[in-house]
N, C-alpha and C positions, 0 to 999 in steps of 0.2 A: 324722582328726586331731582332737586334743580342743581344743574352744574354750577361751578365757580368757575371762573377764567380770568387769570388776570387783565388789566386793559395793555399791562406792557411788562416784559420780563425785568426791564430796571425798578419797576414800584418794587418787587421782590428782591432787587440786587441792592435797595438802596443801604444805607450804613445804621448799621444800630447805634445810636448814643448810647453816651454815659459811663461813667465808669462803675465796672462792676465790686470793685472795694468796696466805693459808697456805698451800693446796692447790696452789699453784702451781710455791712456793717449797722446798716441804719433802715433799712425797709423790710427784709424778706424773714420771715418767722417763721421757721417749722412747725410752732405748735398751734398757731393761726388755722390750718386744716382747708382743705377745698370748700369753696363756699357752693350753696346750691343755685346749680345756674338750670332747674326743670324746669322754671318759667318760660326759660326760652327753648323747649321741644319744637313748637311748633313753626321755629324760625327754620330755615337752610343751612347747609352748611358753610355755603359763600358766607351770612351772617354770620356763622359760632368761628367762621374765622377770623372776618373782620373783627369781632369784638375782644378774639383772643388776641389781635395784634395789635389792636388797641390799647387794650391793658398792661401787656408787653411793654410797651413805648412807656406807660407811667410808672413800670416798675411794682405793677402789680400782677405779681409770678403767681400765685393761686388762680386765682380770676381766668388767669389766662389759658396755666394749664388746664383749666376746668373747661374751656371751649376748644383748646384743641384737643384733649382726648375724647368730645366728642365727634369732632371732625373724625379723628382718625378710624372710628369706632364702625364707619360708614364710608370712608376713601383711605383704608391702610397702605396704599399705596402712594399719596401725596406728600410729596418728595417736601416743600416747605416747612408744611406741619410739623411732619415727623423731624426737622430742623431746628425749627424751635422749640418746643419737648426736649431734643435732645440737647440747649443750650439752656433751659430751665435747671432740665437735672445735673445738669455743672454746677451750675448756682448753688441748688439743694446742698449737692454734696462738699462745697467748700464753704458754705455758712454753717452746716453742722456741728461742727467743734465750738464753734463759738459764739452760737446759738443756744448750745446746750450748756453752758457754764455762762457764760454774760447778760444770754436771754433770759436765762432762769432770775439768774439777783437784779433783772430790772423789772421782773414778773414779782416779786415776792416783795410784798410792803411790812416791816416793819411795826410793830404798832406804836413801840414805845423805847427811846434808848436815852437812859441816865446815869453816866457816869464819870466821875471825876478823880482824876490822878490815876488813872486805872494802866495798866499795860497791854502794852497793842497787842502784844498775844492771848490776854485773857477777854480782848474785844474781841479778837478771832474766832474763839473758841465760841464765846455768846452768840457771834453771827453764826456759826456752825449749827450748834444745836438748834438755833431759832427757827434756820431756814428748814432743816427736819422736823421741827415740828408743825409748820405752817402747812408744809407740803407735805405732810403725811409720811415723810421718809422718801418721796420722789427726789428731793434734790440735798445734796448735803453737802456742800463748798471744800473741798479742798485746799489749804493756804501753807505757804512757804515763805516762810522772810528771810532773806538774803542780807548779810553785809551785816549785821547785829557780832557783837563780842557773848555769844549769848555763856559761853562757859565763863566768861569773867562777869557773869552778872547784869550785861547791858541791858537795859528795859527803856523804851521808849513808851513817855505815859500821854492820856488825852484826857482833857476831859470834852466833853459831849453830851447835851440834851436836846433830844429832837422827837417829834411823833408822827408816826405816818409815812417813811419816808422809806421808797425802796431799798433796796438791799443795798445794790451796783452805787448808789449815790453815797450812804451812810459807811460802806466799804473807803471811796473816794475822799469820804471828808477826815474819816478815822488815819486813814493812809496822809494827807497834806497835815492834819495836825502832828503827826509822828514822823515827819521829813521821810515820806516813803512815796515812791513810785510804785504804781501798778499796772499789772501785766495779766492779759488771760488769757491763759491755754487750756487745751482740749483736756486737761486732769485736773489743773487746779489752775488759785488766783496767785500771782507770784507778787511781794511785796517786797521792796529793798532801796537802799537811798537812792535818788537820782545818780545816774550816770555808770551805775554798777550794775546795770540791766544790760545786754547788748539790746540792740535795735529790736524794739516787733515784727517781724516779720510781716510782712502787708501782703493781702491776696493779691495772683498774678494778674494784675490788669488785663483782658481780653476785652478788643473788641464783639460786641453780638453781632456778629454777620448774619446778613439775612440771607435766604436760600440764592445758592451761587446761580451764575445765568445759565440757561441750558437745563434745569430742573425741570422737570414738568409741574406744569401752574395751574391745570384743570382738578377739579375735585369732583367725580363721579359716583356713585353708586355703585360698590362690586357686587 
């Protein structure tokens, strides 16, 4: 089996960009799944690492993880690898929440929405059942509207005709015609006038640090 070695302990020390919000927010999808990387069996593992630290760098977390758990599969004891794996699975588990409620209504299209003078809660309700019936009962939107007089009556009405148009969009456009802010958390989509939301909570920024210096940088065969 061909070893790996780095050419110099800082290629492994250098600084991982980017911020992981973004990446959080905008690139990495749990329901995406590891892609098939057999085609390259017959590469080394110096390769299935370069190629995981490649993809790493472009922010493509499957890809990557899928070359380094074959790395590690064959050098469990490479100190790097098993580095990056374990800043993947950060990732995973702080886009979770909102991957599974925001991912969901920007995965789920719509086919048809006509309505006029109607009440944002009786939209709610429409995108509720819709998205259950789309997805089979896999995903079913949870919604809150804040800031409404709803015991004296208050109703904020829209009208809206659109076809085709994900959920997360047609949610955003129902929400701006009925002077609402939206917000998504790990239970549901929170609706309420601007300014009566506190702040979103934003993921904790973390540099990806690459394997600290002094690691060992050879990849052997146990």
């Amino acid at each position: 089996m061909d070893n790996l070695k780095s050419t110099s302990t800082s290629t492994c020390a250098s600084t991982l960009r980017g911020k992981v919000a973004a990446v959080v927010l905008g690139v990495f999808s749990l329901a995406a799944g590891a892609p098939d990387v057999s085609a390259e069996d017959k590469g080394s593992p110096r390769d299935w690492y370069q190629k995981g630290r490649e993809a790493y760098y472009r922010n493509d977390f499957n890809t990557a993880k899928a070359y380094f758990s074959k790395v590690i599969k064959v050098a469990p004891t490479h100190g790097p690898t098993a580095h990056y794996l374990a800043e993947i699975a950060k990732i995973e588990k702080r886009s979770a929440a909102t991957d599974n409620m925001q991912g969901w209504a920007a995965r789920v299209v719509i086919p048809s929405l006509d309505v006029e003078d109607a009440g944002i809660n009786d939209v709610l309700t429409f995108f509720r059942v819709k998205a259950k019936e789309l997805t089979g009962g896999r995903f079913q939107p949870n919604f809150i509207v804040h800031g409404l007089d709803q015991a004296a009556g208050e109703q904020r009405t829209i009208t809206l005709k659109l076809t085709n148009v994900p959920l997360d969009q047609l949610i955003k456009h129902a929400a701006n015609l009925a002077g609402l802010a939206v917000r998504y958390e790990e239970h549901a989509i929170i609706l309420a006038p601007p300014g009566t939301l506190p702040p979103a909570q934003e993921p904790v920024a973390e540099s990806r640090k690459s394997p600290a210096r002094g690691q060992a940088n050879a990849i052997t065969k146990e």
